[in-house]
N, C-alpha and C positions, 0 to 999 in steps of 0.2 A: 462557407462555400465548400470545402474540402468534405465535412459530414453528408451534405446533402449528397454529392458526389461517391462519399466511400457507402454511404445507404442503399443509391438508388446500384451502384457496382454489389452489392452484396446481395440486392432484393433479387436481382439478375442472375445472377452463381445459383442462388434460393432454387429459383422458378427454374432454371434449365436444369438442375439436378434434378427438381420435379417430372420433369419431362421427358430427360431423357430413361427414367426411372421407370415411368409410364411407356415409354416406346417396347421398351426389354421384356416389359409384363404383359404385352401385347401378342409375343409373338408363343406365349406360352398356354395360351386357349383362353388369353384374359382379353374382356375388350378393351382397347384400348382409350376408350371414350370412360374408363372408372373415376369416378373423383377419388378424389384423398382423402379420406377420414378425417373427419373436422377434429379430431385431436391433433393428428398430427398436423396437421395445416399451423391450427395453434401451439404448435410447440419449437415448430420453425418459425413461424412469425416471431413469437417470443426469444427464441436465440439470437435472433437475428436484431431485434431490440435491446437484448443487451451488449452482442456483440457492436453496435453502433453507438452506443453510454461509455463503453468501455473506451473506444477512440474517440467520441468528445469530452469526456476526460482527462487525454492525452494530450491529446489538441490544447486543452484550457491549460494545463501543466505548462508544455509548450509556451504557449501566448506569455503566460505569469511570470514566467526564466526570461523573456524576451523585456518584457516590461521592467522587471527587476533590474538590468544590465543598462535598461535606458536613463532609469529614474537615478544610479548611481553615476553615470558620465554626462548628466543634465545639470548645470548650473542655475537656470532661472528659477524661480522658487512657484512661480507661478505657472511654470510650465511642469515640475515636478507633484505641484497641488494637481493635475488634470493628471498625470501619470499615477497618481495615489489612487483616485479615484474607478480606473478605470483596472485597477490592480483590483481595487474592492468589489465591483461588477464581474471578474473573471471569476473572481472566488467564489462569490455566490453564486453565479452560473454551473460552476465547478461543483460546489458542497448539493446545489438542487439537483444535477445531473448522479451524484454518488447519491444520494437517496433514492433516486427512481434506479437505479442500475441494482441496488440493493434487496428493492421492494422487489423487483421481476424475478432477481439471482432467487428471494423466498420463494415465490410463487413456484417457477420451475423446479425445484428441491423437492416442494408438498407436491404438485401437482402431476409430475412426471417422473416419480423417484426411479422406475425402469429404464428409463430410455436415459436420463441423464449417468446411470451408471452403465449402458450397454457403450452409451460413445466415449465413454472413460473421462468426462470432461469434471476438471474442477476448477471452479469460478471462483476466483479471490473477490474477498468484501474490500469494499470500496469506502474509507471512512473521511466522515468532514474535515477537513483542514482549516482553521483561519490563517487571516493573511501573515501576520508574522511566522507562523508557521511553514507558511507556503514560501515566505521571504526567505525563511532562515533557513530552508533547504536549499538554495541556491549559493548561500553565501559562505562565505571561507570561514567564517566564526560557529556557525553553527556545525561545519564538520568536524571544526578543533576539538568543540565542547561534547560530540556524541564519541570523539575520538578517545579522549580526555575520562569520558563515564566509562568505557567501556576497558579501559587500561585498567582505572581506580577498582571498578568490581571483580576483573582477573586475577588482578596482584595485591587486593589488599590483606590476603592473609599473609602472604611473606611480609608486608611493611608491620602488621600488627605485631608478626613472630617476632621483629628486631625489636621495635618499640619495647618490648616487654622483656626482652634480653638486654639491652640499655636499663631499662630501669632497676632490673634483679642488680646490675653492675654498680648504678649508682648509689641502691641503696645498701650494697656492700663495701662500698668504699665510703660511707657517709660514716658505719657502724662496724668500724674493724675491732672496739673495745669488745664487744657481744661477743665476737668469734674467739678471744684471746682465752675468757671465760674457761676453768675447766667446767666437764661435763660430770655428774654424778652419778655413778652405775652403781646398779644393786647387786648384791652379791651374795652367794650363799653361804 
């Protein structure tokens, strides 16, 4: 309900910039009865289809976090089975909508590479998620764990530097006779 609404609000913004675009170019010896260059026609249509992928995307996000927080303070098992499923239906909705938001994000790239760089825009790819994936970004264990990797990759060469200063120590205190050894120099 919200998509069709944030569409038909965006198709509108579209067309009156069109318009009033056409009024301004009117009053400069243009008629104002010019159409629009059927590229550009296509190339707002096409923004304007990804900008509406991109919020039901959001939306599905949304819905998934909402479903999540249900399915964990649901006790019935059978009403958690219908909660599962309808977790499973958002994601695929989700994962179909990041492929078509992808394929256009292509299209517009090869097809319009001027103008996509004249209005400075850059369009993040949008990749499939499953659902444990989409689960486990809601939930408190999955933040521990990316929190967790991401401490282990910064610091693990000070842990290695001691690890390996620890062991120089043990293995000099295992073989203190080695050390006591004299040493032989050559001499002239």
């Amino acid at each position: 309900m919200r998509f069709r609404k944030l569409s038909i609000v965006m198709a509108l913004i579209v067309f009156a910039v069109i318009a009033h675009a056409e009024e301004e170019g009117g009053g400069e010896g243009k008629s104002a009865t010019a159409p629009i260059p059927k590229e550009q026609k296509e190339f707002y249509e096409k923004t304007q289809r990804l900008n509406s992928l991109s919020t039901r995307i959001e939306e599905a996000e949304k819905q998934f976090l909402e479903l999540v927080s249900r399915k964990s303070t649901e006790k019935d098992p059978s009403e958690k089975e219908r909660i599962i499923k309808q977790m499973n239906e958002v994601s695929k909705d989700r994962n179909k909508s990041a492929e078509e938001y992808n394929q256009v994000k292509s299209e517009l790239e090869l097809r319009y590479p001027d103008q996509g760089e004249h209005l400075n825009r850059r369009y993040q790819t949008q990749t499939k998620k499953s659902v444990e994936e989409l689960e486990g970004a809601a939930g408190l264990d999955e933040l521990l764990t990316r929190t967790k990797k991401v401490i282990e990759r910064k610091f693990a060469p000070f842990t290695d530097a001691e690890e390996e200063k620890e062991k120089k120590q043990a293995k000099a205190k295992a073989t203190p006779a080695e050390e006591e050894k004299p040493k032989l120099r050559l001499e002239k």
